[in-house]
C-alpha positions in Angstrom: 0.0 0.0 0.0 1.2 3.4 -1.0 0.3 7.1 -0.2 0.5 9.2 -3.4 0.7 12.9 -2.6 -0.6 15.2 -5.3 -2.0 19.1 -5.5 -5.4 19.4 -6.1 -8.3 22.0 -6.4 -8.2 23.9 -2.7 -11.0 25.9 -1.4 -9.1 28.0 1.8 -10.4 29.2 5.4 -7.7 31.6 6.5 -7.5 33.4 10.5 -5.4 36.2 10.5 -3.6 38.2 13.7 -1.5 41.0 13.2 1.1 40.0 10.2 0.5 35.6 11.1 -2.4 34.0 8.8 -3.1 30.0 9.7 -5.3 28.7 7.0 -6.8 25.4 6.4 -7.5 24.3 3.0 -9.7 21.1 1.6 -8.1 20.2 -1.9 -10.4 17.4 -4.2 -9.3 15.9 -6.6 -11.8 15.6 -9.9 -11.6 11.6 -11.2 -11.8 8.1 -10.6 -11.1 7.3 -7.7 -12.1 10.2 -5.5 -9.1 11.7 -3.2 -9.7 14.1 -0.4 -6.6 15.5 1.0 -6.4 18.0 4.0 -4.1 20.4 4.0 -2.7 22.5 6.9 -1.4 26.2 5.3 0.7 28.4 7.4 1.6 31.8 6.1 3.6 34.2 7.3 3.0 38.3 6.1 5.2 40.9 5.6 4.4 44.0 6.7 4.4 46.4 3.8 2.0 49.3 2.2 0.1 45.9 1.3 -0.1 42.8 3.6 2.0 40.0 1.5 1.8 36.5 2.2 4.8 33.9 2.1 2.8 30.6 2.6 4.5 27.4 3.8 1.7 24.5 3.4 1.7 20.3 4.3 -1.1 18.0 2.7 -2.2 14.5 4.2 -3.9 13.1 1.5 -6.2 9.9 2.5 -6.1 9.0 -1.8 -4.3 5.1 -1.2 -2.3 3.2 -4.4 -1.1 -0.4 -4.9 2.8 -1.0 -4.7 3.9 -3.7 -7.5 2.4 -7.6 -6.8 4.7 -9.7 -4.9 6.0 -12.9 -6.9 4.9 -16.3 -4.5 6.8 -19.2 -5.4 5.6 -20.9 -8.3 3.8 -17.5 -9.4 5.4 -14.8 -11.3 4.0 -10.9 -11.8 4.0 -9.6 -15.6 4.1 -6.1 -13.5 6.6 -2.6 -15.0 4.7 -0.2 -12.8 6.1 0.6 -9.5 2.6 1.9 -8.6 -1.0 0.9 -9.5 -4.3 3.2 -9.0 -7.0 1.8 -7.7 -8.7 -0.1 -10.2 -5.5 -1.0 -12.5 -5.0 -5.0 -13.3 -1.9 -6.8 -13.0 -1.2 -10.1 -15.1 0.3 -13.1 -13.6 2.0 -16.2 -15.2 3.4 -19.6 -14.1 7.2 -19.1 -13.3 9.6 -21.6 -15.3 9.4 -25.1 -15.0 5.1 -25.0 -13.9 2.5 -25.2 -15.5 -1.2 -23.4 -15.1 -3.5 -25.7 -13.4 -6.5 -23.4 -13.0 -7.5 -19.9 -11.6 -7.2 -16.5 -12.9 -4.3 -14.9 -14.1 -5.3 -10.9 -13.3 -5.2 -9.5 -10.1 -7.0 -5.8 -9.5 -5.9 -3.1 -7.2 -8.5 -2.1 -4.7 -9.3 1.3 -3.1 -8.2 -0.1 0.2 -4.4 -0.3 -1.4 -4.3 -4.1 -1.4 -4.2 -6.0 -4.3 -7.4 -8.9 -4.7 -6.9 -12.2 -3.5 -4.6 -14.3 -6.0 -6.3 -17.9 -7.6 -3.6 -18.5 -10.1 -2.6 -22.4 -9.5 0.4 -23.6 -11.1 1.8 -27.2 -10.7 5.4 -28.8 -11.8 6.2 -30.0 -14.5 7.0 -33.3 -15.2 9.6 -35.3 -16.8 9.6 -38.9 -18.3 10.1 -42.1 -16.2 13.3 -43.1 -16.0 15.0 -46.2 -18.4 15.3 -49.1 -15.6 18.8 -49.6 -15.0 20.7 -53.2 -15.5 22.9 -54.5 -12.9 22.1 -51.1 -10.9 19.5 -48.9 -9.4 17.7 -45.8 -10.0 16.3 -44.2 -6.8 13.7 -40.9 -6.7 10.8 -40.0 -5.1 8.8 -38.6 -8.0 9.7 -37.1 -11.9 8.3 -33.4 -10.9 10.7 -30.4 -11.7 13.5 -30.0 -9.6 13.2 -33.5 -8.4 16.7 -35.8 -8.9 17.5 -39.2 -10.3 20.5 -41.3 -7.9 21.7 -43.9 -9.7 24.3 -46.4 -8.1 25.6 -49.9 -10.0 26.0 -53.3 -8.3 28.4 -55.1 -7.0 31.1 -56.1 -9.7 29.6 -53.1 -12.2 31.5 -49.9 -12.9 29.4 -46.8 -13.4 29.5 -45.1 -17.1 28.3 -41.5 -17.0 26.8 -39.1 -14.4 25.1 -40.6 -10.9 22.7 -38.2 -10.8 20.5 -36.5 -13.0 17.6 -33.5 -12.3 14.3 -33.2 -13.9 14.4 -29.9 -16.0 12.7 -27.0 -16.4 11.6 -28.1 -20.1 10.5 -31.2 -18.6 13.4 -33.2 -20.1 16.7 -34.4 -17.2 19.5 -33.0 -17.0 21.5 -36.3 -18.2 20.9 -39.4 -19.6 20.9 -42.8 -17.8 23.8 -43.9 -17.3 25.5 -47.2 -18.0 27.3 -50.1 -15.3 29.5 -51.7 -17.2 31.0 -55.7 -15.6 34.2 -55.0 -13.9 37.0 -56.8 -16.1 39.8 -59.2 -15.2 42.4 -61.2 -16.8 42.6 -64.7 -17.2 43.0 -66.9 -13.8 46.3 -67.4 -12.4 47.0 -71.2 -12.5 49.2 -72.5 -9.2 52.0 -75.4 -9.8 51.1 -78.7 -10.4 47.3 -77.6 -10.9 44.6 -76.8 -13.5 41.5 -74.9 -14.0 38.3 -75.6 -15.8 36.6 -72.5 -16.7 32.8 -72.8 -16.4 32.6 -71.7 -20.2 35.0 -70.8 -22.7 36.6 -67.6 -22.4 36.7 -65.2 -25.3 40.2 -63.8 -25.8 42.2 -63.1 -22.9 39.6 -60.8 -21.2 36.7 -62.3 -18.5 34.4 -60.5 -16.9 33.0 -60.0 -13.3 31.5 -63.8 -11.9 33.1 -65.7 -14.8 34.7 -68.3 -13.1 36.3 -72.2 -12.9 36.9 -75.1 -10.8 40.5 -76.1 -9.5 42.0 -79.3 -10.1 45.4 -80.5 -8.7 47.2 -83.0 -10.7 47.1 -86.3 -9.5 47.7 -87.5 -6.6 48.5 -84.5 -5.2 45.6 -82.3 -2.8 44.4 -78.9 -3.4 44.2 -76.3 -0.2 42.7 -73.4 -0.4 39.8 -72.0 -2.7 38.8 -74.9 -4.7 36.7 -71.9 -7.2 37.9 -69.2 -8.8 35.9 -66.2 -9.9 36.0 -63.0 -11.3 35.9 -60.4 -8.4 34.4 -57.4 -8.1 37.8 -55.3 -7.8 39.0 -57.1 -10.9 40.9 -59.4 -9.8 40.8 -63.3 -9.0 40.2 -65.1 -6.1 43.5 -66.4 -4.5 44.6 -69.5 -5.9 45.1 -72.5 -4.3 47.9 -74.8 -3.6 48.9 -78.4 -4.3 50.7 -80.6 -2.1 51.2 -84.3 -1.7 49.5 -86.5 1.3 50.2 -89.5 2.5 47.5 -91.8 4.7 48.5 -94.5 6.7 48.5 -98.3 6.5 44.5 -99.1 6.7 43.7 -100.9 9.8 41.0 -103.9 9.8 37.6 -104.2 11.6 36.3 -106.6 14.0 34.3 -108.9 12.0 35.6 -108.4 8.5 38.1 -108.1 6.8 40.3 -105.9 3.6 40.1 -107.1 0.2 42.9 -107.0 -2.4 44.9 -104.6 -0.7 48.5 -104.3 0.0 49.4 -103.1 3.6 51.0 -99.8 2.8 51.0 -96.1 3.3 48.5 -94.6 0.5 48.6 -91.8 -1.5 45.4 -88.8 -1.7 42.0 -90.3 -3.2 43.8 -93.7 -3.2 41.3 -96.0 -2.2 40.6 -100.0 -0.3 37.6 -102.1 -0.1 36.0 -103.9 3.0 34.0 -107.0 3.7 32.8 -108.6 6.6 32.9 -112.0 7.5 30.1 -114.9 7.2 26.3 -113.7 8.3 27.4 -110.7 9.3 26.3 -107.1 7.4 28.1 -104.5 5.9 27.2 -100.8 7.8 28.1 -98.4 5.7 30.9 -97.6 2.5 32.2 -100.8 1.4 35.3 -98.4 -0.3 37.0 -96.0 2.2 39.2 -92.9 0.4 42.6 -91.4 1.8 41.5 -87.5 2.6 43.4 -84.3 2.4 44.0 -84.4 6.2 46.2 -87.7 5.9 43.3 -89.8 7.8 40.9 -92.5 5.7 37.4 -92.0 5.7 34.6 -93.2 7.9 35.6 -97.1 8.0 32.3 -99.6 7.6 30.8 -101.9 10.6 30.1 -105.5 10.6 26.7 -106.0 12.4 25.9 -109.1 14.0 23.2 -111.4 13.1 20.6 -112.3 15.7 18.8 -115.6 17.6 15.1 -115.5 18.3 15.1 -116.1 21.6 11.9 -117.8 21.9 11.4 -121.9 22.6 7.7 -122.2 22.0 5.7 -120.3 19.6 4.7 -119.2 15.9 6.6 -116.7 14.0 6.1 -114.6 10.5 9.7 -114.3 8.6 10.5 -114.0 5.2 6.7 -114.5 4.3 6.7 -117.4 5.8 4.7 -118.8 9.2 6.8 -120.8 10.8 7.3 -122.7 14.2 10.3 -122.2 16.1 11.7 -125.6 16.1 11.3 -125.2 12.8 13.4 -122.0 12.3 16.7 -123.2 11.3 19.2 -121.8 11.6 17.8 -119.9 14.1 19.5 -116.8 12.8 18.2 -113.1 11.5 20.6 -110.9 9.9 21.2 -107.2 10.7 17.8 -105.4 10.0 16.2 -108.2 9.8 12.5 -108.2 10.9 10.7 -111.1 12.6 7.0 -111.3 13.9 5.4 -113.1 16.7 2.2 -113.0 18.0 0.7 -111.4 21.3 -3.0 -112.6 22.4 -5.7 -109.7 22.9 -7.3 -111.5 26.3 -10.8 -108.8 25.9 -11.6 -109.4 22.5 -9.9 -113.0 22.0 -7.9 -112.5 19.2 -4.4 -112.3 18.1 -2.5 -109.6 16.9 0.8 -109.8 15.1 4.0 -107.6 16.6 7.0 -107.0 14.4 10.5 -107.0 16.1 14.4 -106.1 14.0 17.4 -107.5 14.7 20.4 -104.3 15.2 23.9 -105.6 15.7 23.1 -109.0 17.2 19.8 -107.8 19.9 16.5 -108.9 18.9 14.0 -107.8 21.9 10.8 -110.1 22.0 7.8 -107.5 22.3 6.0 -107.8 25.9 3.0 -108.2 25.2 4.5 -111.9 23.7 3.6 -114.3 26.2 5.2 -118.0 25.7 3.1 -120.7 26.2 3.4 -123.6 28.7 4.7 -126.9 27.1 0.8 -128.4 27.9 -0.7 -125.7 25.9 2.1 -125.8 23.1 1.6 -129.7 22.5 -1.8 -130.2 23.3 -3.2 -127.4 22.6 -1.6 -125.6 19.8 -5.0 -124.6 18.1 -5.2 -121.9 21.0 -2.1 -120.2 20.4 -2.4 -116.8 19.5 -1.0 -117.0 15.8 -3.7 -119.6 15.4 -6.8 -118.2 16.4 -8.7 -115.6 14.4 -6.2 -112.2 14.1 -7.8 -109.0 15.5 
């Protein structure tokens, strides 16, 4: 809000004593908008043959102007003046990089000195998704002007151009996308007395990051170390192993069996000897144990015992076959073997078969197996719960 001081049309009341006049003075001035200003006059007179009047005067005008429109933001003002009369328009326009979204583009100045409310809406614009990036990421909250691209590659990938990039004010970004390129490495160093078997061909002398290969010592020497090698991500390979020669002792028997074909010696890395175990009794485990990197065999096998059924009167289920005990000869089950008897349901009357295995010579009858009396066995075998109707 200004105050614009002007001189106008006065009409004068002037109070004179002696030679000092004090006059007030309304001045108006004739237009659109109507100012009133009141003026204070103070003269001072000279006294000569004729009174002459020097007059000094101040004027408060109450006539009110609008400075030029403040910019807000987004909103620019399409404004030269420095002052606007009451009634004058300013335009408005979208600053660079919005776009109008609505409202009215003219403000007016009012006779209070203010300017009328502003309605101009102006929104960002926006700039095209961005291209997704391989092997890295683009991150960003939104595509509006001003807003900014981060890009960052992953692991093993070098970056090729900028790592960021801002939405412009002509809706377009700053840069392009840019590129990760694989990080590069040479062909993998090969340790003595060793090989590696690349997991594809390479193409010159040239890999990139992953590419990689297996390890192989010649034999019968052992490999230590990183039995893969791959491309890294700071271009270069993983460290190569080494070969060395081991030696296992002289393999050592096992109760109930026996080595086959093999010469009592100290054995060289992956060198290998057979086991076997002796009559009715079963093999737990690899038959063929393997001289390891640490100088020791493998896990040797077990020989399991066979087992008895430890029963002297009764019926029992083996093989598919119902058989009575005196019958069962040899009385002998191998090592996880199974064997049934039969256990008598006293309630209902029936009989109910019970399956028992044999592990490492122990076969435990079932409890509920009760053994008949020799009476009941010879005379009365027809009673036996493996005879009589099953449950």
């Amino acid at each position: 809000m200004y105050v614009r001081i002007r001189l106008h049309v006065c009409v004068c009341v002037c109070v004179c004593v002696y030679c000092v006049c004090v006059c007030v003075c309304a001045c108006v001035y004739v237009g659109l908008p109507v100012c009133v200003c009141v003026c204070m006059h103070v003269c001072v007179c000279v006294y000569t043959s004729a009174c002459l009047c020097v007059c000094v005067y101040v004027c408060a005008p109450t006539c009110l102007v609008c400075g030029r429109p403040v910019a807000l933001g987004e909103v620019e003002v399409e404004a030269l003046q420095r002052v606007y009369e009451p009634g004058e328009e300013a335009v408005l326009s979208c600053a660079e990089g919005y776009s109008r979204a609505g409202g009215s583009r003219i403000i007016v100045c009012t006779t209070t000195g203010e300017w009328s409310k502003m309605s101009l809406k102006c929104t960002p614009k926006s700039c095209p998704p961005p291209d997704d990036l391989a092997h890295g990421t683009a991150e960003f909250t939104n595509i509006l002007y001003k807003s900014t691209i981060n890009y960052t590659c992953d692991e093993g990938y070098i970056m090729n151009g900028t790592n960021t990039s801002t939405c412009m004010h002509d809706g377009k970004w700053s840069s392009p996308s840019p590129v990760c390129e694989p990080v590069t490495c040479g062909l993998a160093p090969i340790p003595s007395y060793a090989k590696v078997i690349y997991d594809k061909k390479p193409v010159g002398d040239i890999v990139t990051y992953g590419f990689g290969g297996q390890y192989e010592c010649n034999p019968p020497l052992a490999l230590f170390g990183n039995e893969r090698a791959y491309c890294a991500a700071n271009g270069s390979w993983t460290e190569p192993p080494t070969c060395r020669a081991v030696v296992c002792p002289a393999p050592t028997g096992i109760p109930h069996g026996f080595i086959t074909f093999a010469v009592m010696r100290e054995h060289g890395y992956k060198e290998r000897v057979k086991y076997g175990c002796d009559q009715h009794y079963v093999l737990d485990g690899a038959a063929e144990v393997e001289c390891e990197k640490t100088g020791q065999w493998s896990q040797k096998p077990v020989c399991r015992a066979p087992c008895s059924v430890s029963i002297k009167r009764g019926r029992i289920f083996y093989n598919g076959n119902k058989i009575w005990i005196e019958d069962f000869k040899p009385n002998r089950l191998l090592h996880s073997e199974y064997v049934v008897v039969y256990c008598m349901n006293k309630e209902k009357k029936c009989g109910y078969p019970v399956a028992t295995q044999c592990i490492d010579g122990t076969l435990k009858i079932p409890e509920c197996y009760e053994e008949p009396s020799g009476t009941t066995y010879n005379l009365h075998s027809k009673s036996l719960p493996s005879e009589i109707k099953m449950c």
